[in-house]
C-alpha positions as CSV (number, residue, x, y, z in Angstrom):
1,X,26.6,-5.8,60.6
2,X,22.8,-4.6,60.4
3,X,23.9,-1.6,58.5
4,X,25.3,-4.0,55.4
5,X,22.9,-6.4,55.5
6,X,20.6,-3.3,55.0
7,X,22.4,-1.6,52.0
8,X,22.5,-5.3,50.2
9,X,19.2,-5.6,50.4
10,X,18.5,-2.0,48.9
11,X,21.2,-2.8,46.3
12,X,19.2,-6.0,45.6
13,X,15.8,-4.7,45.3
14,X,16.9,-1.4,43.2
15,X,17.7,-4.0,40.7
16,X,15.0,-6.1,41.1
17,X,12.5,-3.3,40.6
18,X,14.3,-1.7,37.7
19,X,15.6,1.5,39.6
20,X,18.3,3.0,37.5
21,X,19.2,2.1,33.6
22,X,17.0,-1.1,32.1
23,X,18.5,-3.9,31.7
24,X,16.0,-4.8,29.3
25,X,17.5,-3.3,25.7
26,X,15.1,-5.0,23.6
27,X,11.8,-2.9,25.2
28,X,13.8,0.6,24.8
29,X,11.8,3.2,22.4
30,X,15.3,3.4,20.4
31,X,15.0,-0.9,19.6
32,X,11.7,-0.9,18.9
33,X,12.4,1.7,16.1
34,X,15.3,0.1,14.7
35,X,12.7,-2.8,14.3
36,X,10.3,-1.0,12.8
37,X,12.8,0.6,10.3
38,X,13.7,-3.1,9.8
39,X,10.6,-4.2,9.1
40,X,9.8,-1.2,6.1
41,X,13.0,-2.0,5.1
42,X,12.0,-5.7,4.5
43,X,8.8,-4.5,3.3
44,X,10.1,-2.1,0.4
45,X,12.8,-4.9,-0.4
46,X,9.5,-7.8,-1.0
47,X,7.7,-4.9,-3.0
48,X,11.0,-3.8,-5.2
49,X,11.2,-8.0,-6.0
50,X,7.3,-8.1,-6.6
51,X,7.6,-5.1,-9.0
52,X,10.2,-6.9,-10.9
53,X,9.3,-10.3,-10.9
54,X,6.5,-10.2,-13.7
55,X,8.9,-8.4,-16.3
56,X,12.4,-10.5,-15.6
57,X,11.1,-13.5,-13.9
58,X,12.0,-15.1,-10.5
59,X,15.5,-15.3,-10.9
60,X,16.5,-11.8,-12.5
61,X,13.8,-10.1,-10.2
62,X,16.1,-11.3,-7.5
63,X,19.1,-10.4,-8.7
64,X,17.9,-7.2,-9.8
65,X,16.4,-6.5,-6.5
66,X,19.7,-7.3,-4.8
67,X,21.4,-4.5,-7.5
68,X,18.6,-1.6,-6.0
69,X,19.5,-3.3,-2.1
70,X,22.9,-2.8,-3.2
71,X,22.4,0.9,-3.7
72,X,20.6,1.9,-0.5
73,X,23.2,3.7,1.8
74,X,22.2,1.6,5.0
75,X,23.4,-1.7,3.8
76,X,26.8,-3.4,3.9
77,X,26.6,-6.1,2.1
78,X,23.9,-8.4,-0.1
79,X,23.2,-11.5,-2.0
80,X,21.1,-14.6,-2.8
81,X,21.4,-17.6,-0.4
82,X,22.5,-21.1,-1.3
83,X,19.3,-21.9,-1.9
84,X,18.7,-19.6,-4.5
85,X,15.5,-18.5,-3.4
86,X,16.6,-15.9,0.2
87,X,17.9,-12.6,-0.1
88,X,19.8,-12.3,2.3
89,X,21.2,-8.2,3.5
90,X,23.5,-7.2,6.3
91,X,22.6,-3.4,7.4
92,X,25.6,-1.2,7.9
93,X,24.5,-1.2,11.9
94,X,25.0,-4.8,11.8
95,X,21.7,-6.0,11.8
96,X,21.0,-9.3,9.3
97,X,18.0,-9.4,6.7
98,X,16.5,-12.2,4.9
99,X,14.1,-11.9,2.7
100,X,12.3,-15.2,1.0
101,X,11.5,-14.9,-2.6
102,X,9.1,-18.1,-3.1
């Protein structure tokens, strides 16, 4: 009986001290650079709509700037939000973008 109440609490405390795989996915190195390749991502998107803006205007900068989104071989899908304003991008690896174009 000693011998099992033993082996629980290793069991117990190997997971509560983080022996083995994490369980935290969010702190991995491989997360972290998928959110920093997110982030640029968002970040050349805001730039291409700045660029544009002063030559077409609000409204053709975004839809021009969902046209060059619509090119890049990461994403799925694109558009402009119902409220006219949010680009909004869905990354081939799933992962949604929105991008506010006030």
């Amino acid at each position: 009986m000693n011998i099992l109440r033993l082996i629980r609490l290793i069991f117990v405390l190997s997971i509560l001290l983080g022996c083995g795989e994490s369980m935290d996915k969010e702190s991995s190195p491989d997360k972290k650079s998928d959110y920093s390749q997110v982030q640029e991502f968002k970040k050349l998107v805001v730039d291409k709509y700045r660029g544009f803006k002063p030559f077409m205007g609000k409204e053709g900068a975004r839809k021009r700037t969902v046209e060059w989104v619509l090119e890049q071989e990461e994403v799925k899908s694109a558009g402009i939000s119902e409220d006219g304003e949010t680009i909004w991008i869905l990354l081939k690896n799933g992962v949604e973008v929105d991008v506010i174009t006030k």
